[in-house]
C-alpha positions as CSV (number, residue, x, y, z in Angstrom):
1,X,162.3,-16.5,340.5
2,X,161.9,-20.4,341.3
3,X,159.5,-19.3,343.8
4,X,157.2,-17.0,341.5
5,X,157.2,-19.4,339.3
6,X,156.1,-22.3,341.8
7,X,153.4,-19.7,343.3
8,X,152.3,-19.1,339.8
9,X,152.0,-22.6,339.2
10,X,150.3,-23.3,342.1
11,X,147.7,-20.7,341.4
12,X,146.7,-22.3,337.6
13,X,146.4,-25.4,339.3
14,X,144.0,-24.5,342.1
15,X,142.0,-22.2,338.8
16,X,142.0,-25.8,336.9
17,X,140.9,-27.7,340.1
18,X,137.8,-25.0,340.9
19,X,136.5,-25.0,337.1
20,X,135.6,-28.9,337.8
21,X,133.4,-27.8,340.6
22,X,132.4,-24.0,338.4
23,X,131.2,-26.2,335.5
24,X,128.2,-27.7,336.5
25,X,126.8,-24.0,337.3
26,X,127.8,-22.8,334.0
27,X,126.6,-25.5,332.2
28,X,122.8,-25.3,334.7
29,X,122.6,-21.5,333.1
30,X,122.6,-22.5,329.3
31,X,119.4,-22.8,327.3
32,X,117.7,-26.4,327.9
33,X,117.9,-29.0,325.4
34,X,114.5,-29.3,322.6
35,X,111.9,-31.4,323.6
36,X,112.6,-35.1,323.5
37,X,116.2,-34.6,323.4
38,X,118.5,-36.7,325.7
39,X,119.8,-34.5,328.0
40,X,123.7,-34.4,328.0
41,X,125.5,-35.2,331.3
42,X,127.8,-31.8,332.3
43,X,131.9,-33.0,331.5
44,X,133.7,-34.4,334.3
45,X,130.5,-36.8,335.3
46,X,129.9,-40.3,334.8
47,X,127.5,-40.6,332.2
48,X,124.6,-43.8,332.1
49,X,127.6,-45.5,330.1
50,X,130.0,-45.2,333.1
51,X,132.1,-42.9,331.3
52,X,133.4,-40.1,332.4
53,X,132.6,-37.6,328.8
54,X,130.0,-38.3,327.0
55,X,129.4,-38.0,323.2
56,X,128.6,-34.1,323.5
57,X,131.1,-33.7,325.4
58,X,133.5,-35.3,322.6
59,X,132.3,-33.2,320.1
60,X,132.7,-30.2,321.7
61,X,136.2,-30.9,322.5
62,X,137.3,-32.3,318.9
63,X,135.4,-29.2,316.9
64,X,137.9,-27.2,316.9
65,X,141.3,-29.1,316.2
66,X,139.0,-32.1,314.4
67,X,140.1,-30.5,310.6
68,X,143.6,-30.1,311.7
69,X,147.1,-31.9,309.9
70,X,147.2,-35.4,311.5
71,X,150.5,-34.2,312.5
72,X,149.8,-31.1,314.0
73,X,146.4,-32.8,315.4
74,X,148.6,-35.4,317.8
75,X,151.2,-32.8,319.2
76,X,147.8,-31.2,320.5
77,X,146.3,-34.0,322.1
78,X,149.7,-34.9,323.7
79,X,150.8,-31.2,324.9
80,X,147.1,-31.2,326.1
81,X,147.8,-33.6,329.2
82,X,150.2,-31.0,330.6
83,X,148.1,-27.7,331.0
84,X,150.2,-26.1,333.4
85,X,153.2,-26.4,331.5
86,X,151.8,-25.0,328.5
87,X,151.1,-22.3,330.4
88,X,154.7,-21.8,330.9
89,X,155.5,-22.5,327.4
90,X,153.1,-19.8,326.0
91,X,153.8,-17.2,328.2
92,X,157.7,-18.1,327.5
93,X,157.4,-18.3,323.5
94,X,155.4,-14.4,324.0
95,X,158.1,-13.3,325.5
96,X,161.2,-15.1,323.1
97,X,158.6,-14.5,320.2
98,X,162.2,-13.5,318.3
99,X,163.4,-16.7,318.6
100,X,163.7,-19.0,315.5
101,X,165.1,-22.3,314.5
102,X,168.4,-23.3,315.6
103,X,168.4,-20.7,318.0
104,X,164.7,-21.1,319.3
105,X,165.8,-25.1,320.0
106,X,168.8,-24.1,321.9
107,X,166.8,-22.3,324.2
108,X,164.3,-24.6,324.6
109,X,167.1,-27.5,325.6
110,X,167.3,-25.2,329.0
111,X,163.6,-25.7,329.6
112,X,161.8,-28.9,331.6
113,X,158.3,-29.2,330.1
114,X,157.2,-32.4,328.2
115,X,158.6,-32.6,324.5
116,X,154.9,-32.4,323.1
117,X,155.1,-28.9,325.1
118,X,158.3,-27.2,324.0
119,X,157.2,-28.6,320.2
120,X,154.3,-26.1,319.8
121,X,156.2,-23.3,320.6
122,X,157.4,-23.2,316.9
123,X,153.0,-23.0,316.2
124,X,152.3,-19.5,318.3
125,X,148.7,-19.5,316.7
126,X,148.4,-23.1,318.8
127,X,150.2,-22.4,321.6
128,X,148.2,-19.6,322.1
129,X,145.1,-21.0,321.8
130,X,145.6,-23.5,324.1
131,X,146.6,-21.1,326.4
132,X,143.7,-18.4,326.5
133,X,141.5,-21.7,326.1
134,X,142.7,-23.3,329.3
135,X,139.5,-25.1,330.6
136,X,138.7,-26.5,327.3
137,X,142.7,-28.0,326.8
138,X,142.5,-29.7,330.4
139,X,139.5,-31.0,329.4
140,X,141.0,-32.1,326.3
141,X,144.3,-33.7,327.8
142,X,141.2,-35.4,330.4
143,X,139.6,-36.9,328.0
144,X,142.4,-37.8,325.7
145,X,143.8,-40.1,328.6
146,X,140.6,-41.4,329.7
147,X,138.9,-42.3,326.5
148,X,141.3,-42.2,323.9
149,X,139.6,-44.9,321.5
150,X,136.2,-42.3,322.0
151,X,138.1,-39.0,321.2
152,X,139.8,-40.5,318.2
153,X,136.7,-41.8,316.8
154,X,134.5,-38.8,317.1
155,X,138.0,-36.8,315.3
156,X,136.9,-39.1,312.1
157,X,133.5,-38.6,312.6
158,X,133.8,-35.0,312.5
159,X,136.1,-35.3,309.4
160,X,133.4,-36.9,307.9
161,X,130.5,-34.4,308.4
162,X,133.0,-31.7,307.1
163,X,133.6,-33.2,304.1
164,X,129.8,-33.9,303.3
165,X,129.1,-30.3,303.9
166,X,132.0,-29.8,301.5
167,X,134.4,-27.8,304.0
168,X,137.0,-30.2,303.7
169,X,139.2,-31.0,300.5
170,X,142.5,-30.6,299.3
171,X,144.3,-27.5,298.1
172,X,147.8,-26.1,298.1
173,X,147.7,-25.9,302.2
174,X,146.4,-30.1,303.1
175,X,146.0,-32.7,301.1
176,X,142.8,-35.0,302.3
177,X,143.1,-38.3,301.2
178,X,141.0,-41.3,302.7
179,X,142.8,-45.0,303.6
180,X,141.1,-47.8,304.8
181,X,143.1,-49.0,308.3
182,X,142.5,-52.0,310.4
183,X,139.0,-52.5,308.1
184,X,138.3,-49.3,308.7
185,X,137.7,-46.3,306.3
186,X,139.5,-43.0,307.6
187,X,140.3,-39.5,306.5
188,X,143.8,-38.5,306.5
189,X,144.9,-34.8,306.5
190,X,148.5,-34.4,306.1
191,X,150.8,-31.6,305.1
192,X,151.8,-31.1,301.9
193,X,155.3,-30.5,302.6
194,X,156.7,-32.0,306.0
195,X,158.6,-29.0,307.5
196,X,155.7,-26.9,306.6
197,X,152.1,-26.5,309.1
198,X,149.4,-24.5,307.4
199,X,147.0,-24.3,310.6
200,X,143.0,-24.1,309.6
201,X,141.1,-21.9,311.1
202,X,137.4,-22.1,311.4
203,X,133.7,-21.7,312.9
204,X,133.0,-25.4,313.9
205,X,129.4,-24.2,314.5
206,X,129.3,-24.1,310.8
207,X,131.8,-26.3,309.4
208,X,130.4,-29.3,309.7
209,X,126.4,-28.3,308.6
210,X,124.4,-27.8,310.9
211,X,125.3,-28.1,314.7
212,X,123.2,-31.3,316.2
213,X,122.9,-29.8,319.3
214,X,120.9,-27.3,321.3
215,X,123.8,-24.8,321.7
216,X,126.9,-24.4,319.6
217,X,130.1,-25.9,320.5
218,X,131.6,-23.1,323.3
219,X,135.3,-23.5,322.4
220,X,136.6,-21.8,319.5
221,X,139.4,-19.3,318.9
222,X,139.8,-16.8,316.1
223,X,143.1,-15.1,315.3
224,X,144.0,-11.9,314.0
225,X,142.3,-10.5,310.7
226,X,140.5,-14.2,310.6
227,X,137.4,-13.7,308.0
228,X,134.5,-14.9,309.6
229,X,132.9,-17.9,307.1
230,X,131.5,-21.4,306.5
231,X,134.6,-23.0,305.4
232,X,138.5,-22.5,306.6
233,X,141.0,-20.1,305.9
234,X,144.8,-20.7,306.5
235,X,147.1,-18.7,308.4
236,X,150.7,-18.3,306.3
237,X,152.7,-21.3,307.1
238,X,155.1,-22.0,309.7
239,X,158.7,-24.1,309.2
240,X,158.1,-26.5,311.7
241,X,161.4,-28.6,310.4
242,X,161.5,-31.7,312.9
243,X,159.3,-30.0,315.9
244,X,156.5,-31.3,314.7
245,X,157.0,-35.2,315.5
246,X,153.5,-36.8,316.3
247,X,150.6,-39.1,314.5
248,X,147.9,-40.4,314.4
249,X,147.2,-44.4,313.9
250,X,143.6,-44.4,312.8
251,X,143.2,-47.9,312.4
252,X,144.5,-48.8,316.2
253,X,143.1,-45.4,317.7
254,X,146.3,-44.5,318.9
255,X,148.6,-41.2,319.1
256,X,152.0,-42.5,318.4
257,X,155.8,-40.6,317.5
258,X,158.0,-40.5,314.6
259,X,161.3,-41.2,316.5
260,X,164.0,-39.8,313.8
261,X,162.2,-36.3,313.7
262,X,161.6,-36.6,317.7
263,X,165.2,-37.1,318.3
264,X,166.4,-34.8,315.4
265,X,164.2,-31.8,317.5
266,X,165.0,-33.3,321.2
267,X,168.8,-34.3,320.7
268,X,167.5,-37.6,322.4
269,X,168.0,-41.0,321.0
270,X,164.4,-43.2,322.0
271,X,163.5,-45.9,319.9
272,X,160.2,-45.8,321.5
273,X,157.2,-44.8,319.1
274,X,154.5,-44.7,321.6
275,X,152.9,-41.8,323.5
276,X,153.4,-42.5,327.4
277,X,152.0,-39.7,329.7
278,X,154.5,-38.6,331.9
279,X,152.4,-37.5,335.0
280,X,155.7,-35.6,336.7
281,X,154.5,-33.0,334.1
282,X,151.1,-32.6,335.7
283,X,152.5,-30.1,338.1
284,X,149.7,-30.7,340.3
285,X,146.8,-30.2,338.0
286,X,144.0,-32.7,339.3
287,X,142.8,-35.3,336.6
288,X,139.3,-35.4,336.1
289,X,138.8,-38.9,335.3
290,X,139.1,-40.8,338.9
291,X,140.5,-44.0,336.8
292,X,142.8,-42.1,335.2
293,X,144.0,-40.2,339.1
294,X,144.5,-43.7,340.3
295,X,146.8,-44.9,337.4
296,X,148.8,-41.9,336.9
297,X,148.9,-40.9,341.2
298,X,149.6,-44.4,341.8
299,X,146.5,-44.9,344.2
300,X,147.0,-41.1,346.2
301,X,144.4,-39.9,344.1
302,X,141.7,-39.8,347.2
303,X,144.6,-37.8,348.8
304,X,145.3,-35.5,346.0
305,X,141.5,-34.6,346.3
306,X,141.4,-33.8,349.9
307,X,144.0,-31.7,349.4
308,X,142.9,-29.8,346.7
309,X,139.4,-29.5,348.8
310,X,141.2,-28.3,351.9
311,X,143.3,-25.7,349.3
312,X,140.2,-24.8,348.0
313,X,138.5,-23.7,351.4
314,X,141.3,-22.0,352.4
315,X,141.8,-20.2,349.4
316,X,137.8,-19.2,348.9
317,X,138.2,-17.6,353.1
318,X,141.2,-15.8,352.2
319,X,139.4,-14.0,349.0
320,X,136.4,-13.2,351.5
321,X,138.6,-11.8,354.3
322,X,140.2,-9.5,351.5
323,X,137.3,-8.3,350.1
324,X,136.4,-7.0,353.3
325,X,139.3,-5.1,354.1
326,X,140.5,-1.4,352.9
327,X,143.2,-0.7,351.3
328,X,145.3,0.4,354.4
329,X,144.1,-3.1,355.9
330,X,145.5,-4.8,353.1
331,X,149.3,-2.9,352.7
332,X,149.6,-4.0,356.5
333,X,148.7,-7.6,355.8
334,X,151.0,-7.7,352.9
335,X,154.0,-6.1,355.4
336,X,153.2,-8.3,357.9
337,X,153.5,-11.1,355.9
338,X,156.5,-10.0,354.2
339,X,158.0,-9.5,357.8
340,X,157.1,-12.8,359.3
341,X,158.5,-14.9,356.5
342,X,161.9,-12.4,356.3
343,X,162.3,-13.4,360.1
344,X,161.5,-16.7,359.6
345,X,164.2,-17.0,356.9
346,X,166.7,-15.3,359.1
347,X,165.5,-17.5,361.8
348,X,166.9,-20.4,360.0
349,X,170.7,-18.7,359.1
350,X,171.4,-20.3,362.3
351,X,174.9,-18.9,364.1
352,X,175.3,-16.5,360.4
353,X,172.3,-14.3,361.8
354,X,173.9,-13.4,365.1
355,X,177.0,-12.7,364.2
356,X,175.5,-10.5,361.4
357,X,174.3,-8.6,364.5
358,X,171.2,-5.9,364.4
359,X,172.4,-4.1,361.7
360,X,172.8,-7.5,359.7
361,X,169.5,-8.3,360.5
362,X,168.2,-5.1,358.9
363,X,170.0,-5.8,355.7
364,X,168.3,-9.5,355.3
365,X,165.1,-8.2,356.1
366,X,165.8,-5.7,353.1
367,X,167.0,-7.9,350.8
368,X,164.2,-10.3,351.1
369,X,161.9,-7.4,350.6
370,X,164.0,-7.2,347.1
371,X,164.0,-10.5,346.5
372,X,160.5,-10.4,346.8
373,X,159.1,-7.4,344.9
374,X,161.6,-7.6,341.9
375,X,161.5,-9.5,338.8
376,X,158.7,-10.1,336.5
377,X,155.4,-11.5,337.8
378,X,154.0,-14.9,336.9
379,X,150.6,-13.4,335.1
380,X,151.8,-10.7,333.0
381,X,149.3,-10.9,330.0
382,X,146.9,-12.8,332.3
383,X,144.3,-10.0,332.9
384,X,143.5,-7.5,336.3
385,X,144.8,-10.2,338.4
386,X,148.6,-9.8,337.5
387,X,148.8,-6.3,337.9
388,X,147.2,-6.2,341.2
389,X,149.6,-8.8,342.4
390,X,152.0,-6.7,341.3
391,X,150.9,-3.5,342.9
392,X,150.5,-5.3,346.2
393,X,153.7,-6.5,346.4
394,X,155.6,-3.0,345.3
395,X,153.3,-1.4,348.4
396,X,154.5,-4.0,350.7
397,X,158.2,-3.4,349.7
398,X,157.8,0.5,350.1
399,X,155.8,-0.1,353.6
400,X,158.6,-2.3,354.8
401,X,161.1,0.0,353.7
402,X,159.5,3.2,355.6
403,X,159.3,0.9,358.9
404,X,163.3,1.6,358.5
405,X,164.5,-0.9,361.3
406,X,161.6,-3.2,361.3
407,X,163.9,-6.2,360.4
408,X,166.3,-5.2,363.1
409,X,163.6,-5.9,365.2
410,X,161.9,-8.9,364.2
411,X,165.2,-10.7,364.8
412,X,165.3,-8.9,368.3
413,X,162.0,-11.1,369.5
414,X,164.1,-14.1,368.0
């Protein structure tokens, strides 16, 4: 399991590190700004400013989550660094979708991902999101630690063109309120009751008036039974009791904790209230912003990249040798692997292998076959891709199994 899991894992990453070098294309393809408009620099360049997203880019990001609880609003932008681990999360909440308070926070004391992580999983609707959204919440987590101050300011900025188009006020899910902080004027949503998150959902094409740009914003996700319309609609609300520990600090710009209700939920005892970014929870997932690669990788960023490049070549003349080959090619590749790495690993059992004998040798080699084809795989829910994984893997079990003493013999050339 530890090794599906690290091969899944290692799979989002590589899907997270291509979709920098995919965007440019995608972005090339859409309909060119009006005449006279500045033309936006694609996300993940340096702008004329030096920075790495510019103000489009901003807005795009914040449309979606801009109108959400201040609350709820920071737990995104902090889960949001760690998109691999809220890939785990959401496919792990899917599948313990039963689970509820005390006992859903037992489980989730057995699990390693960040805090900010294992808090959504008592928000589905978000976890979800995030999860079928995957480009646009590395993005966000990108540009959350590279221009904080930025994304924060274009959240009130947002706020603020919602509520002159009258799409944002009070009722019995939010209560809007506005606060002047560090000189400042700002608009606050909060919950109306503090175990309870009432999650907005709506078209931020519309929300806030008219979209000012050429195209509308391309990230936006729609639940179950949502009814399209110009303002937001509410899903029931979710007891969220301590889970939900973040905020916002409008005045400073900064995503900060409430420690009591974060070590109420984590049975921790931190008297920390700032957000520090744990890069151990980036799994690998490349950061798009090269100052951010060289704080968080500690100056190995150049050598993170080359790594990833070399990946990525490999990986691209892998898919092209496969997509030239039958489907009796591909059952013998997938044995053949299967072999290699069952004699390797009986290779290494040292003076346990021999004395096992030929008929030992057999057994390992079935076993790892097992090992190998059993279980659950990593992308169930995740599209074609899991299934044929899947498939490929049951044919090279059964292929191995009908070559009968093939593991007796791969430890015979030993």
């Amino acid at each position: 399991m530890r090794t599906k899991t690290s091969f899944t894992l290692r799979l989002v990453a590589f899907a997270i590190a291509t979709s920098l070098a995919i965007e440019p294309i995608a972005l090339a393809q859409q309909a060119p700004p009006p005449a006279g408009a500045p033309a936006a620099a694609p996300a993940g360049q340096a702008t004329p400013s030096g920075k790495t997203f510019s103000q489009q880019d901003m807005d795009e990001l914040m449309a979606p989550i801009a109108l959400y609880p201040d609350a709820l609003l920071a737990q995104v932008l902090m889960a949001s660094t760690y998109p691999l681990e809220v890939v785990e999360a959401a496919r792990w909440q899917k599948t313990n979708a039963s689970l509820k308070d005390k006992a859903l926070e037992s489980a989730l004391e057995k699990q390693t991902w960040d805090p900010s992580v294992k808090a959504l999983t008592v928000v589905p609707q978000v976890l979800t999101m995030m999860n079928e959204k995957l480009d646009w919440t590395t993005k966000l987590g990108d540009a959350f630690l590279a221009q904080q101050e930025d994304l924060l300011k274009t959240t009130q900025n947002l706020r603020k063109k919602a509520e002159e188009a009258g799409n944002l006020k009070s009722s019995k899910e939010q209560t809007v309120t506005k606060a002047t902080e560090n000189s400042v004027q700002v608009i606050k949503i909060e919950q109306p009751s503090p175990e309870v998150v009432h999650v907005p959902t709506y078209n931020p094409a519309t929300v806030y008036g008219s979209w000012w740009y050429s195209y509308p914003p391309p990230y936006y996700y729609y639940p179950p039974g949502y009814a399209y319309g110009a303002g937001l609609a509410f899903a029931t609300g979710v007891v969220v009791g301590a889970a939900i520990w973040g905020n916002v600090g409008w005045g400073n710009n900064n995503v900060n904790i409430n420690v009591n209700k974060y070590n109420n939920f984590n049975k921790t005892n931190i008297s920390n209230g700032n957000f520090n970014h744990n890069a151990e929870h980036r799994k690998g997932a490349a950061y798009r912003d090269s100052g951010t690669a060289q704080k968080y990788n500690k100056g190995a960023s150049a050598q993170s990249t080359q790594s990833r490049e070399q990946f990525r070549g490999k990986a691209e003349q892998g898919r092209s040798e496969m997509s030239s080959m039958d489907r009796g090619e591909l059952q013998r590749t997938a044995g053949g692997d299967r072999s290699s790495a069952a004699d390797r690993n009986m290779s290494g059992t040292g003076s346990r292998g021999s004395a096992a004998g030929d008929g030992g040798s057999r057994g390992g080699g079935a076993s790892a076959s097992q090992r190998s084809s059993g279980g659950s795989g990593g992308f169930s829910g995740s599209g074609g891709g899991g299934a044929s994984t899947r498939a490929a893997s049951s044919r090279g079990s059964s292929s191995m199994s009908r070559g009968g003493g093939g593991g007796g013999r791969g430890g015979g050339r030993r």
